[in-house]
Phi, psi and omega in degrees: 000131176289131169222125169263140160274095187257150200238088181317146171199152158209155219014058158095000182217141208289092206272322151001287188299322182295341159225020137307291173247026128327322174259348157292317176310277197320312181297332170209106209273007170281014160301307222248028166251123190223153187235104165287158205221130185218111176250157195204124181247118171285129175265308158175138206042238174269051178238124167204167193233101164290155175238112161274064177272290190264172163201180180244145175173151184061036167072031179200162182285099163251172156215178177295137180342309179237152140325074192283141169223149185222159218221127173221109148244194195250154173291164168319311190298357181216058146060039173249150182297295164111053165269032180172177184273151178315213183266292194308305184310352188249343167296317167312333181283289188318310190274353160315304161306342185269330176275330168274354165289300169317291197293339163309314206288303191321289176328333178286288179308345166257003177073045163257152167266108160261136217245284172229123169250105155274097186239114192263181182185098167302124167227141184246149214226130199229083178326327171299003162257345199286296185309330191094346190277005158240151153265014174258002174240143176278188204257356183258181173308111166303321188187150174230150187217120190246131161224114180286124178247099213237118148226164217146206182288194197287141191296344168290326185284351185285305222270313180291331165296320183306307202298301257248322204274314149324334189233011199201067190215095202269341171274343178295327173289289163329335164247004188248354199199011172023163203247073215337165160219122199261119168250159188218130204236134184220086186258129153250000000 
């Protein structure tokens, strides 16, 4: 005799586990306290390398299955090899991934169905304050532009997950509303 386990899941996500620990959380919010861990090595001219393995969460030390490096320089037109996307394209990335992480988890947990999700995400970036030649430009993005191509349940409940996902979004929050950021320099 055969015994199937069954595991609810919708669009890909396992909502058991999802509101598991949700009811962990709640129950011990020192769960939800996490420290992300990032190194970052110069390679040569605008070429550098991140590496992303551990953190700490859930009251402990952990890490990711595997270990990600990811490669970011600049194109030849911004004096780069162009061995990987800028800096700024990963912000872009990032925040695209965060919002579409969210919005599975939301959709899952309110029980919407999703078929295809689509996320572009534009940022317009003006090299005079980055170069130094204005102190009238900032040195970052002027405006980002996010757009969802959604198919699935009916588009208000589509519009209500984006809106939910958005707002419960930790890099749209980190960018819309900053983030102290500390440097610390250990020079020889």
């Amino acid at each position: 005799m055969t015994t199937t386990i069954n595991h609810p899941s919708r669009n890909g996500v396992d909502t058991a586990a999802l509101f598991a620990t949700l009811d962990a959380v709640k129950a011990d919010p020192e769960l939800a306290k996490f420290t992300f861990h990032a190194t970052n090595r110069w390679v040569s001219g605008t070429h550098n390398q991140s590496t992303i393995h551990g953190f700490f969460g859930a009251k402990q030390d952990m890490a990711h299955q595997s270990a990600w490096t990811f490669s970011a320089d600049h194109p030849a037109v911004l004096v780069g090899k162009d061995n990987g996307p800028t800096p700024a394209e990963f912000l872009l990335h990032a925040l695209a991934a965060c919002l579409a992480s969210g919005m599975a988890n939301i959709a899952a947990a309110r029980g919407v169905e999703l078929t295809d999700v689509t996320t572009e995400v534009e940022g317009d970036i003006d090299l005079l304050g980055i170069l130094g030649l204005s102190d009238e430009v900032r040195n970052g993005f002027q405006q980002i532009r996010v757009r969802f191509t959604m198919h699935g349940d009916d588009p208000d409940r589509l519009r209500a997950v984006v809106e939910q996902s958005r707002r419960r979004s930790a890099v749209y929050d980190m960018l819309t509303n900053g983030v102290p950021v500390s440097i610390e320099v250990d020079a020889e």
